[in-house]
Structure formats: structure tokens, C-alpha cells
OpenMM code with the backbone's topology and positions (N, CA, C; nanometers):
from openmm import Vec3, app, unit

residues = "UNK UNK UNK UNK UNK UNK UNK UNK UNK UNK UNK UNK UNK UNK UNK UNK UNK UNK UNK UNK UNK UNK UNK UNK UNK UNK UNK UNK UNK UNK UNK UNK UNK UNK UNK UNK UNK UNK UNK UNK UNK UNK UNK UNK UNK UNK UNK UNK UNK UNK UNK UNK UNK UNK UNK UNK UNK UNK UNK UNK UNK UNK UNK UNK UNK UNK UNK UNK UNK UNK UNK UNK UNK UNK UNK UNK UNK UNK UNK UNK UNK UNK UNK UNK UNK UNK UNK UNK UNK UNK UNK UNK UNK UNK UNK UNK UNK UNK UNK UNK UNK UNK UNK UNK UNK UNK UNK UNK UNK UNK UNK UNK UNK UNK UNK UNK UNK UNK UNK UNK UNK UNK UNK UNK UNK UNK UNK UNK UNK UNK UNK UNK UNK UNK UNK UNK UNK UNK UNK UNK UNK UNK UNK UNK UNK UNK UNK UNK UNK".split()
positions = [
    Vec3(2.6218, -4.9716, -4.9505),
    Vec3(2.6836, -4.8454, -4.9319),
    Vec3(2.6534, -4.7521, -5.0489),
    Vec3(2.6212, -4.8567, -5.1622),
    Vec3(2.6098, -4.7210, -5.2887),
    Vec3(2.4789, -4.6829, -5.2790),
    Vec3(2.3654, -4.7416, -5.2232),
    Vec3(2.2437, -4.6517, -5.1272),
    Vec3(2.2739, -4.5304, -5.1012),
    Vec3(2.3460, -4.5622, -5.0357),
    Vec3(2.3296, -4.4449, -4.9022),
    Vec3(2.4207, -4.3010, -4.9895),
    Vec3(2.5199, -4.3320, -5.0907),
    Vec3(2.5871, -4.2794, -5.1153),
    Vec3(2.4854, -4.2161, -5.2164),
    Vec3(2.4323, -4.2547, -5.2950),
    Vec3(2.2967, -4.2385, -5.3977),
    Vec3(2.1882, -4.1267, -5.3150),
    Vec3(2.1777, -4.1196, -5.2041),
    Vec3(2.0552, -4.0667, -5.1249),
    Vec3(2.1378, -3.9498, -5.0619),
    Vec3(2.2881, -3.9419, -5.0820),
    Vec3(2.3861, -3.8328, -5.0042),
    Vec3(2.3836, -3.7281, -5.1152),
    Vec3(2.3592, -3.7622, -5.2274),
    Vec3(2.4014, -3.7159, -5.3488),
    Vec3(2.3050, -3.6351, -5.3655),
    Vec3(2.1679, -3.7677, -5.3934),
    Vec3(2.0358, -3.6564, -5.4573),
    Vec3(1.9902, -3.5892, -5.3146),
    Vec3(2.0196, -3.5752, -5.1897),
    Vec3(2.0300, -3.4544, -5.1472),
    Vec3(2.0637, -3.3126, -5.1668),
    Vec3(2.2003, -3.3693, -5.1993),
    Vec3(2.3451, -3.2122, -5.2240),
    Vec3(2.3755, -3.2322, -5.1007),
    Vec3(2.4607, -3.3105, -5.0435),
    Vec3(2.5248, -3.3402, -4.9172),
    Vec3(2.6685, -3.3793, -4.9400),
    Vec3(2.7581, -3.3042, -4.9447),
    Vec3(2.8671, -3.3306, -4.9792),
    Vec3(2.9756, -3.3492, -4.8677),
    Vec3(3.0913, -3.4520, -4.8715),
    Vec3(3.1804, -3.4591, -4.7276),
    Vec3(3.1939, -3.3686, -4.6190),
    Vec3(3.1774, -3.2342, -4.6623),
    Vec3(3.2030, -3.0863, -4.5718),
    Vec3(3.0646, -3.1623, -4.4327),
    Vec3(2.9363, -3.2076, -4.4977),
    Vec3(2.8422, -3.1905, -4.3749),
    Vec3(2.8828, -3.2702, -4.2900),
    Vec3(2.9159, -3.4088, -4.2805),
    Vec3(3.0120, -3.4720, -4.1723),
    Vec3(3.0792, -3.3920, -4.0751),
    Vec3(3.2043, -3.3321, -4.1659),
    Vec3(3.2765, -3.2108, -4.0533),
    Vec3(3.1636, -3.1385, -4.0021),
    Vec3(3.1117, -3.0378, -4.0545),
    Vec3(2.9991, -2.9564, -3.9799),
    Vec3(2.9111, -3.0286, -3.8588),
    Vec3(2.8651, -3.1471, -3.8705),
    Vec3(2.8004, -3.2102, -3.7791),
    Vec3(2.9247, -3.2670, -3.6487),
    Vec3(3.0274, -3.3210, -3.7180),
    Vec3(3.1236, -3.3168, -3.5613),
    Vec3(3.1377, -3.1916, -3.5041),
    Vec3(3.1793, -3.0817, -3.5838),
    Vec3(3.1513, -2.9296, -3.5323),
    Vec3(3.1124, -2.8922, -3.4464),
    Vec3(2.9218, -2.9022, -3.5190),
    Vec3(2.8140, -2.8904, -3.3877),
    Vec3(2.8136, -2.9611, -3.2920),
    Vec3(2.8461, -3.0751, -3.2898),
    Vec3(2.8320, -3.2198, -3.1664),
    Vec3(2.9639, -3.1094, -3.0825),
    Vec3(3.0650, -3.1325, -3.1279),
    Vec3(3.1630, -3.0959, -3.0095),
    Vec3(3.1478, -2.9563, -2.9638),
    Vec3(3.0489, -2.8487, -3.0146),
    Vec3(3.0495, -2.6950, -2.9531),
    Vec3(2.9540, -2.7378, -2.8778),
    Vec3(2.8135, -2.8520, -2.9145),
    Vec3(2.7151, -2.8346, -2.8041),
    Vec3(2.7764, -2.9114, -2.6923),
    Vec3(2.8636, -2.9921, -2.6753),
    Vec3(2.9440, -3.0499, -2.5502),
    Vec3(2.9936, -2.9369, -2.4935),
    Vec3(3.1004, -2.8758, -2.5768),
    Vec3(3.1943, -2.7286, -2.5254),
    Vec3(3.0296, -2.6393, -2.4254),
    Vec3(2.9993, -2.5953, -2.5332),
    Vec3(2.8644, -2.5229, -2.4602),
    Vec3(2.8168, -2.5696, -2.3049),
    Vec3(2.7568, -2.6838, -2.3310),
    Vec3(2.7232, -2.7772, -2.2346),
    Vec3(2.7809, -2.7670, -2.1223),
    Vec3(2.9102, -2.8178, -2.1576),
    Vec3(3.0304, -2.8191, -2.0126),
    Vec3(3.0482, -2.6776, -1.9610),
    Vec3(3.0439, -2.5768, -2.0214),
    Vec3(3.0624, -2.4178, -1.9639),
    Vec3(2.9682, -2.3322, -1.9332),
    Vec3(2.8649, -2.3565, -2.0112),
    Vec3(2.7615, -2.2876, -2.0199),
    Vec3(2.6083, -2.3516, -1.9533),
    Vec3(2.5574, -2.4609, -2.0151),
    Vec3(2.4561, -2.4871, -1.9449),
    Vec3(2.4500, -2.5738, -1.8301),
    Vec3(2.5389, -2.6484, -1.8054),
    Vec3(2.5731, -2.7311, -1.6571),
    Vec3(2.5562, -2.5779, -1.5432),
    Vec3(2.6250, -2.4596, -1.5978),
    Vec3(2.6219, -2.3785, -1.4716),
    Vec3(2.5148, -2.3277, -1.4625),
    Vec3(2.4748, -2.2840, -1.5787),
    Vec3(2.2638, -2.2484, -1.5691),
    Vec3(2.2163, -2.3563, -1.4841),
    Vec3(2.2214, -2.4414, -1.5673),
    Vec3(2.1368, -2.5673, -1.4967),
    Vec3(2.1507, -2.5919, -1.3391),
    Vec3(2.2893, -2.5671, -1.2544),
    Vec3(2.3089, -2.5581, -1.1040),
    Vec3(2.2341, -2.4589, -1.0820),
    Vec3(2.2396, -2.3418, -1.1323),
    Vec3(2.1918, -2.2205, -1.0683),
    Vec3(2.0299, -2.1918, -1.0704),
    Vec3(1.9976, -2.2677, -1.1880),
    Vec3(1.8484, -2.2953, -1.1713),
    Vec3(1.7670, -2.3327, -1.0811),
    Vec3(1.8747, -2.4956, -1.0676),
    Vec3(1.8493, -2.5968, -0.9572),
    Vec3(1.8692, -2.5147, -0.7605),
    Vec3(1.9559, -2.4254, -0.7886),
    Vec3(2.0161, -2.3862, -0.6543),
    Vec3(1.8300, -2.2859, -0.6376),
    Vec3(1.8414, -2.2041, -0.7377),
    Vec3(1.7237, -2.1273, -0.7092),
    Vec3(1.5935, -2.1793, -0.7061),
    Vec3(1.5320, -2.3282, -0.7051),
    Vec3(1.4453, -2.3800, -0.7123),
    Vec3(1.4337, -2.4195, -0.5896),
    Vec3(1.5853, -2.4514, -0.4820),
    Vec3(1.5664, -2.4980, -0.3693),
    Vec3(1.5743, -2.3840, -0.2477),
    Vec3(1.6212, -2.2892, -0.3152),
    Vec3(1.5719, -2.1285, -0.2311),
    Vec3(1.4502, -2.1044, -0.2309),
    Vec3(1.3482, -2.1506, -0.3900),
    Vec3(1.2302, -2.1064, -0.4052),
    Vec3(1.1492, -2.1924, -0.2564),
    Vec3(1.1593, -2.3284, -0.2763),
    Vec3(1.1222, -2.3890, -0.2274),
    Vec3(1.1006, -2.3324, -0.0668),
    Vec3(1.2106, -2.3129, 0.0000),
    Vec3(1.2300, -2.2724, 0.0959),
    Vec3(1.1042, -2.1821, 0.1608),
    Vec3(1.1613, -2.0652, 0.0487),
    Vec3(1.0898, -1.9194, 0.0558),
    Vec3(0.9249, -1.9245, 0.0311),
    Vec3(0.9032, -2.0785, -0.0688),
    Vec3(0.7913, -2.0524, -0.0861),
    Vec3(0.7361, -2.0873, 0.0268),
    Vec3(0.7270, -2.1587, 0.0903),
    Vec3(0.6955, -2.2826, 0.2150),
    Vec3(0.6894, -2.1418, 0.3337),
    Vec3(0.7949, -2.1035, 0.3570),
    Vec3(0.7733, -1.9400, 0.4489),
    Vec3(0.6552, -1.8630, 0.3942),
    Vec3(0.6590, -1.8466, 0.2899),
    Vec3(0.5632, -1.7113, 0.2336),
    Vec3(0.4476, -1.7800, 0.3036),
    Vec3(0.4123, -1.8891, 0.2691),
    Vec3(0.2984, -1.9970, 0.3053),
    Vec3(0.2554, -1.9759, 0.4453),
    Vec3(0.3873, -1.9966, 0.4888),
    Vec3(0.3289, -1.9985, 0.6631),
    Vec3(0.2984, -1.8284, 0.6964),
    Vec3(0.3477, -1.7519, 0.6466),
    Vec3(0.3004, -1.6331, 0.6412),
    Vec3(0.2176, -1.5648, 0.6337),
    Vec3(0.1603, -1.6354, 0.5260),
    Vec3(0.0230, -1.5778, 0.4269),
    Vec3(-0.0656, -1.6210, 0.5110),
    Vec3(-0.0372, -1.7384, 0.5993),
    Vec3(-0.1592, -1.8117, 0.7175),
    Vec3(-0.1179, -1.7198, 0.8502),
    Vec3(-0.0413, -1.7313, 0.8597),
    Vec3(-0.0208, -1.6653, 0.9647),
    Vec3(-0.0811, -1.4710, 0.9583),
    Vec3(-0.1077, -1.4181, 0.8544),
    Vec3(-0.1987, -1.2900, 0.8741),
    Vec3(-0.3020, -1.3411, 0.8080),
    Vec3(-0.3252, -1.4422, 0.7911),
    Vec3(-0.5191, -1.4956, 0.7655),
    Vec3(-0.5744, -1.4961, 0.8869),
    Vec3(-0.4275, -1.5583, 0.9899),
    Vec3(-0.4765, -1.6169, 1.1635),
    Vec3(-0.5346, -1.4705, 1.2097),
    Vec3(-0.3788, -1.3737, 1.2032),
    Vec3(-0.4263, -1.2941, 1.2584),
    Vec3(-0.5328, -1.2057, 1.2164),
    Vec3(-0.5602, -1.1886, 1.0854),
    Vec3(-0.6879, -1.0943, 1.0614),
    Vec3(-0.8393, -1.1949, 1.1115),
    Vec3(-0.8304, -1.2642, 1.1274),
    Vec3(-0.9253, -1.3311, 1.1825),
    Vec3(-0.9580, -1.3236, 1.3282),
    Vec3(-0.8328, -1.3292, 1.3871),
    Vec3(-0.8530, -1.2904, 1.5558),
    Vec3(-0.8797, -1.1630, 1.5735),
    Vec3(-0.8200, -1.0471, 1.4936),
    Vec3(-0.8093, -0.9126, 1.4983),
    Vec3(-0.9839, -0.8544, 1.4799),
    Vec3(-1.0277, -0.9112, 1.3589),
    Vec3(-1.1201, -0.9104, 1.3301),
    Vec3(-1.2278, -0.9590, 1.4195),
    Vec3(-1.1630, -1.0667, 1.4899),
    Vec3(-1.3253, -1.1160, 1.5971),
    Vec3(-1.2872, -1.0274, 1.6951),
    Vec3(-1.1639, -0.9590, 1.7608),
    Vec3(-1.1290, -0.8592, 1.8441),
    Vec3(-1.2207, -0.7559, 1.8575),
    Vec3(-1.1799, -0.6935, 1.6805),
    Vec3(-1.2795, -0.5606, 1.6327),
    Vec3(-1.4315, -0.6085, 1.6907),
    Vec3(-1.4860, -0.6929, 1.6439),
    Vec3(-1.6238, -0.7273, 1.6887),
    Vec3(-1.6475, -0.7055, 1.8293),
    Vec3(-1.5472, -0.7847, 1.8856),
    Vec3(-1.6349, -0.7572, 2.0687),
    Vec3(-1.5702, -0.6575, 2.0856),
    Vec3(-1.4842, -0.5872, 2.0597),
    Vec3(-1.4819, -0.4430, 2.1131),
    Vec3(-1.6683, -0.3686, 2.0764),
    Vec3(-1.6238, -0.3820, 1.9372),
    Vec3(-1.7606, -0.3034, 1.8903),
    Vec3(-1.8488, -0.3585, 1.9821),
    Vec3(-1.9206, -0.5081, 2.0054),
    Vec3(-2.0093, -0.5095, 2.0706),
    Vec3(-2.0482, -0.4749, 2.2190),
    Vec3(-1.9015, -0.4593, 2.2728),
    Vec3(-1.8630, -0.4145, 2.4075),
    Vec3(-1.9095, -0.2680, 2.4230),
    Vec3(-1.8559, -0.1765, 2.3301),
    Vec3(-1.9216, -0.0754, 2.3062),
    Vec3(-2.0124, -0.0476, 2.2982),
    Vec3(-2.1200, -0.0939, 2.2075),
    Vec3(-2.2563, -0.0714, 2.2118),
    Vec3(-2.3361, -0.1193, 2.3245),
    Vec3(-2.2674, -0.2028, 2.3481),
    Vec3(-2.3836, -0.2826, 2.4959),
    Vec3(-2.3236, -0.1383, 2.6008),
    Vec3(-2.1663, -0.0717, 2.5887),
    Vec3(-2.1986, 0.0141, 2.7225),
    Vec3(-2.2897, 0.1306, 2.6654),
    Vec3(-2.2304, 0.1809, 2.5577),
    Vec3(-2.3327, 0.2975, 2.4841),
    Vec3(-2.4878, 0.3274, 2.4730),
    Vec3(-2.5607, 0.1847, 2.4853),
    Vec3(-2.6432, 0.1620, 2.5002),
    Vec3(-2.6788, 0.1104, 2.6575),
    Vec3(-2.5946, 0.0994, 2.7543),
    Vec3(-2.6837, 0.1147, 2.9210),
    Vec3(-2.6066, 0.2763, 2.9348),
    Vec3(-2.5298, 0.3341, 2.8701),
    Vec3(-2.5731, 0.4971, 2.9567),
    Vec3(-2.6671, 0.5481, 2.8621),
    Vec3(-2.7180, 0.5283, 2.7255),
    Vec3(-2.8440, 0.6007, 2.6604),
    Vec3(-2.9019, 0.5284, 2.7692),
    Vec3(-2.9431, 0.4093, 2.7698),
    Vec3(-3.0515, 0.4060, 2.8977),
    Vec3(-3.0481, 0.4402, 2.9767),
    Vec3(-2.9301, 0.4823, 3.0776),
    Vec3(-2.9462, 0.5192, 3.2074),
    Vec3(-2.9941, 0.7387, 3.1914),
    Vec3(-2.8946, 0.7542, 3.0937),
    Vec3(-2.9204, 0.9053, 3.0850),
    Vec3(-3.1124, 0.9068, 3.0618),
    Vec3(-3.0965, 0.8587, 2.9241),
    Vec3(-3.3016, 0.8805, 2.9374),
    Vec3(-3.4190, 0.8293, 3.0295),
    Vec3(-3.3134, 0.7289, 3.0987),
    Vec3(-3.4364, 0.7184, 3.3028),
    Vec3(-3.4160, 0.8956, 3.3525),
    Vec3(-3.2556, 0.9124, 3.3613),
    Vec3(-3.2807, 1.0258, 3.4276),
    Vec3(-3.3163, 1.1401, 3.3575),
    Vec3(-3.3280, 1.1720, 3.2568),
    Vec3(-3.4042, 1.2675, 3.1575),
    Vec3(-3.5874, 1.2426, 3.2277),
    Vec3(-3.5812, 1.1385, 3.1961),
    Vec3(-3.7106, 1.1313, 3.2472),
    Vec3(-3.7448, 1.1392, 3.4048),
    Vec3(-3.6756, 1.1056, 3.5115),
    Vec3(-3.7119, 1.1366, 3.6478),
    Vec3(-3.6803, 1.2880, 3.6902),
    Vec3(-3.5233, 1.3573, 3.5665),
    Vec3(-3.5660, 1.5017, 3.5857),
    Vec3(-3.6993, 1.5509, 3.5366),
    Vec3(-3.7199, 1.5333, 3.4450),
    Vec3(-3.8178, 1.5967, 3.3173),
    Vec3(-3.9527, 1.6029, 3.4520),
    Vec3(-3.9473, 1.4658, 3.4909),
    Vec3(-4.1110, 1.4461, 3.6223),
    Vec3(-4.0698, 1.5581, 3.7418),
    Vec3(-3.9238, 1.5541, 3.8254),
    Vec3(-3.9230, 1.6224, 3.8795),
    Vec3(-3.9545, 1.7832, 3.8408),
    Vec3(-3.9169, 1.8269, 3.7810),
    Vec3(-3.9138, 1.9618, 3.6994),
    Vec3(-4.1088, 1.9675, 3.6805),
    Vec3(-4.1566, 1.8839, 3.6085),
    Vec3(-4.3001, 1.9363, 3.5824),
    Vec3(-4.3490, 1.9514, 3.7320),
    Vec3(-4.3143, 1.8500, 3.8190),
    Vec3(-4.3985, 1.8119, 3.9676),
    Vec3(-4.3754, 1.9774, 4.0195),
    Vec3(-4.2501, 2.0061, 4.0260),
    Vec3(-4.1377, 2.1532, 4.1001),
    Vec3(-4.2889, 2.2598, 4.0020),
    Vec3(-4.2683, 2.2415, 3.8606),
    Vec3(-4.3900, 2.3922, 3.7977),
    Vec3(-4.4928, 2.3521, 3.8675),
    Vec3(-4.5680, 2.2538, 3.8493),
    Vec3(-4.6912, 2.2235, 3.8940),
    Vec3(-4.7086, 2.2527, 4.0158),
    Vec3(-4.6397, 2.2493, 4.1331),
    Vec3(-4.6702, 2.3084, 4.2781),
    Vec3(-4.5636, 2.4967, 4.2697),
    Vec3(-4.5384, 2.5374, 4.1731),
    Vec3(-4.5043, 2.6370, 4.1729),
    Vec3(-4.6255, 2.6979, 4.1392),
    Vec3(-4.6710, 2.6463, 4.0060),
    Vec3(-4.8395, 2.7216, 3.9333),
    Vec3(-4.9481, 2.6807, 4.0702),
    Vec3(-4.9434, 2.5945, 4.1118),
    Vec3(-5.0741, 2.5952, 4.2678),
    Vec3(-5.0156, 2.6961, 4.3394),
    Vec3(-4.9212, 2.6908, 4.3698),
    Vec3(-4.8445, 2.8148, 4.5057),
    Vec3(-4.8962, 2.9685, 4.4412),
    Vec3(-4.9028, 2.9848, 4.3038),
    Vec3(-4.9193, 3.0649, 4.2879),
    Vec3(-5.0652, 3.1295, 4.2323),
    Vec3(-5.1066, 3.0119, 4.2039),
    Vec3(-5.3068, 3.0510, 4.1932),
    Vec3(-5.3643, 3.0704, 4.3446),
    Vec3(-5.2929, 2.9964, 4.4356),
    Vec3(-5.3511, 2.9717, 4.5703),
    Vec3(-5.2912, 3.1556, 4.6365),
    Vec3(-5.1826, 3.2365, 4.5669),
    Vec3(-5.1744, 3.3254, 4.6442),
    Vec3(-5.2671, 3.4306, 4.5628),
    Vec3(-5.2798, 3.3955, 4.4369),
    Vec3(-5.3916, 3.4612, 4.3575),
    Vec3(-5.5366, 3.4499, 4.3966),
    Vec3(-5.5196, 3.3777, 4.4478),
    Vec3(-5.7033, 3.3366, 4.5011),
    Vec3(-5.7097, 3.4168, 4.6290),
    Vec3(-5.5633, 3.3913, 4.6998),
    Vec3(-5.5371, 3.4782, 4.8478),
    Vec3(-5.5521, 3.6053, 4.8374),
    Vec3(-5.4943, 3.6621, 4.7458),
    Vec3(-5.5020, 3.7839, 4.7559),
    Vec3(-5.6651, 3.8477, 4.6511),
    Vec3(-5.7399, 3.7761, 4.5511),
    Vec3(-5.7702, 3.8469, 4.5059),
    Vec3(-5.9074, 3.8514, 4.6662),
    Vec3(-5.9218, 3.7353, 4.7573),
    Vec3(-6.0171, 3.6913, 4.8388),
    Vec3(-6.0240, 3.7991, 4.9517),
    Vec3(-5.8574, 3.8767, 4.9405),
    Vec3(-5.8269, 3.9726, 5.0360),
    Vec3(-5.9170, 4.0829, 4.9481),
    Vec3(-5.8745, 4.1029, 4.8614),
    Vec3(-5.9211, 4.2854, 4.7630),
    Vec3(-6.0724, 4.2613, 4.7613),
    Vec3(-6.1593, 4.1312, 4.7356),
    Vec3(-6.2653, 4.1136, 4.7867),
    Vec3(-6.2854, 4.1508, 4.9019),
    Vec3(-6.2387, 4.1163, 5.0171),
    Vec3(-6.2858, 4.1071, 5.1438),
    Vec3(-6.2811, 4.2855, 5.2093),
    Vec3(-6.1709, 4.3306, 5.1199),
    Vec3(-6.1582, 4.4793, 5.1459),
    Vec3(-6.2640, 4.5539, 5.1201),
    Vec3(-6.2927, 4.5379, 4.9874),
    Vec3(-6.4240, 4.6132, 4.9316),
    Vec3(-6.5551, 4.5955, 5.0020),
    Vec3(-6.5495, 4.4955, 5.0147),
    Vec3(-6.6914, 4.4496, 5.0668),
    Vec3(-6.6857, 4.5335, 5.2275),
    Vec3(-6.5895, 4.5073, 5.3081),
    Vec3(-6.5686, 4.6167, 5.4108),
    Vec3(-6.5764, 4.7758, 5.3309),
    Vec3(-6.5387, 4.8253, 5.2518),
    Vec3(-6.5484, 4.9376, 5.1826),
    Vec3(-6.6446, 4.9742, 5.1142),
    Vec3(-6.6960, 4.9006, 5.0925),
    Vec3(-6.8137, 4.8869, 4.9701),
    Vec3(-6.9447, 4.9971, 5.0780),
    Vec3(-6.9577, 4.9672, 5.1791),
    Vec3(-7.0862, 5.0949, 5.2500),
    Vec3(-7.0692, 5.1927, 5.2343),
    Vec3(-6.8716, 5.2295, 5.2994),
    Vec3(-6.8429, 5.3534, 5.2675),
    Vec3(-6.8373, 5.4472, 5.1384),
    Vec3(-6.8009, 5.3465, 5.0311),
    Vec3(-6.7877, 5.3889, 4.8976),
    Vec3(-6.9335, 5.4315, 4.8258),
    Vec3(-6.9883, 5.3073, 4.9107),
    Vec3(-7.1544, 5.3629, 4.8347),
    Vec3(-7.2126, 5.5056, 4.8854),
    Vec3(-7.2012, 5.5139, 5.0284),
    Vec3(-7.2108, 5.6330, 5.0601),
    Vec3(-7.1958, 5.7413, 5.0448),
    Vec3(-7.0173, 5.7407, 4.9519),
    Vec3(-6.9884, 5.8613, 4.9404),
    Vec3(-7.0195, 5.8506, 4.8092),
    Vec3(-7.0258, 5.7848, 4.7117),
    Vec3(-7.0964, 5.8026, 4.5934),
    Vec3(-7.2057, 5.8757, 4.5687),
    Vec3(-7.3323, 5.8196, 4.6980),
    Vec3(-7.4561, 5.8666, 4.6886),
    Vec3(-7.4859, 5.9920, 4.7359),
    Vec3(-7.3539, 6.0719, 4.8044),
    Vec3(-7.3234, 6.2015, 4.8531),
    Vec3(-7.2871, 6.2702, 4.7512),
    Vec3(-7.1793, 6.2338, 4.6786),
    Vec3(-7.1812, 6.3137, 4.5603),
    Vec3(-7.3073, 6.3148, 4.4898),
    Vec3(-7.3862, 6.2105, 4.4375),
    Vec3(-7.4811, 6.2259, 4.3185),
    Vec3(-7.6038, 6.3246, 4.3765),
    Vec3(-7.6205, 6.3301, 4.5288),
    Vec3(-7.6723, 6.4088, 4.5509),
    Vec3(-7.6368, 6.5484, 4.6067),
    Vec3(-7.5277, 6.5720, 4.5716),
    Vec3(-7.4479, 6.6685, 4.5858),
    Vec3(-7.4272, 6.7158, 4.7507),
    Vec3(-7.4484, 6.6776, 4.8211),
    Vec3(-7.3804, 6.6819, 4.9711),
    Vec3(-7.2373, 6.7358, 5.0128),
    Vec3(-7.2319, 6.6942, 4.9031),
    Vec3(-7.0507, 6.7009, 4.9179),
    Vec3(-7.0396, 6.8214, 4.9129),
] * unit.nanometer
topology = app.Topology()
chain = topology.addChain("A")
for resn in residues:
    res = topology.addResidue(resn, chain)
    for name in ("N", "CA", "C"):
        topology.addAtom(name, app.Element.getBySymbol(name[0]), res)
């Protein structure tokens, strides 16, 4: 005992630290019993809410992975639905662009014959006139130049 009493000494540990250490022992019990037992439930209570909530968030977070994934292959065949129709009326409009475009040249093209053929008609007529006229005209030409007239 005179150890220990020897090693209390050349510390500077005098009877007071005893009391002080029951002190602390019985405030961290006091503490304990009032204070951290109810943290400690409320920790525990909120760990098994977490739990809960986390496990939901979870199925959640999958559940708009699901749906942006379906939504997303949705978006696609719409889009491709679209283009496949967008692309048979560009085709169908540019057949008929093109069977107007033929009709329309075929319609000028027998408009321009209809109309060389009445050009040929008529110039074949103003020919055919003159040439009936053409004696008389010479005649009276050659009446004037020789003054007859």
C-alpha cells in the first residue's frame, strides 16, 4: 500500500481526486439515464424510419429507371412511327409531283404542237393566198412601173 501511496504522491494526487472521480462516474450515469438512453432511442427509432424510407426511395428510384426506359422506348417508336409515315407521304407526294410534273409537260407539249400545227395552218393559208394573188399583184405592179395606171 505504501507503493501506491508513494506513486499518489509523486503525482500531486491528493484525497479530493477520489471524490472527483465518484463525481464524474455518478453524473456520467445521471447523464446517461436522462440524456443519452433518449438520444440513443431516438437515433435507433430514426434508423428504423431510415430503413423503411430508404428501401421505398429504392423501389422508387427503380421504379422511374422502369419507367424512363419504357417511356423512352415509347419516344422511339413513336419517332420511328413517324418517320416511316413522313417518309411514305414524301414518297407518295413526289410520285405525284412527278406524274403531275409529266402530265403538265405532256398538256405544254401538245399545247406547243396545237399551236405550230395552227402556225403552219395558217402561215400555209397566207401562202396559199398569195400565190392565188401573186398574178394579180404582179400585174398591177408591172402596171404601175410602166405607168398604165
Amino acid at each position: 500500500m505504501s507503493l501506491f501511496k508513494d506513486f499518489i504522491e509523486t503525482v500531486g494526487l491528493d484525497h479530493t481526486f477520489f471524490y472527483q472521480l465518484i463525481i464524474i462516474t455518478l453524473l456520467y450515469f445521471v447523464v446517461k439515464k436522462l440524456f443519452l438512453l433518449r438520444y440513443y432511442q431516438d437515433v435507433e427509432k430514426r434508423r428504423e424510419r431510415t430503413k423503411g424510407s430508404f428501401s421505398k426511395s429504392k423501389e422508387v428510384e427503380e421504379k422511374i429507371v422502369n419507367l424512363e426506359k419504357k417511356y423512352s422506348q415509347k419516344a422511339q417508336t413513336l419517332n420511328q412511327k413517324f418517320q416511316d409515315v413522313f417518309g411514305r407521304i414524301k414518297e407518295e407526294s413526289e410520285k405525284s409531283f412527278q406524274k403531275n410534273k409529266l402530265i403538265l409537260e405532256e398538256e405544254q407539249r401538245k399545247r406547243l404542237e396545237s399551236q405550230r400545227s395552227q402556225i403552219l395552218k395558217d402561215k400555209n393559208q397566207e401562202e396559199q393566198k398569195l400565190e392565188k394573188d401573186m398574178p394579180h399583184l404582179v400585174q398591177s405592179l408591172v402596171d404601175k412601173m410602166v405607168g398604165k395606171t
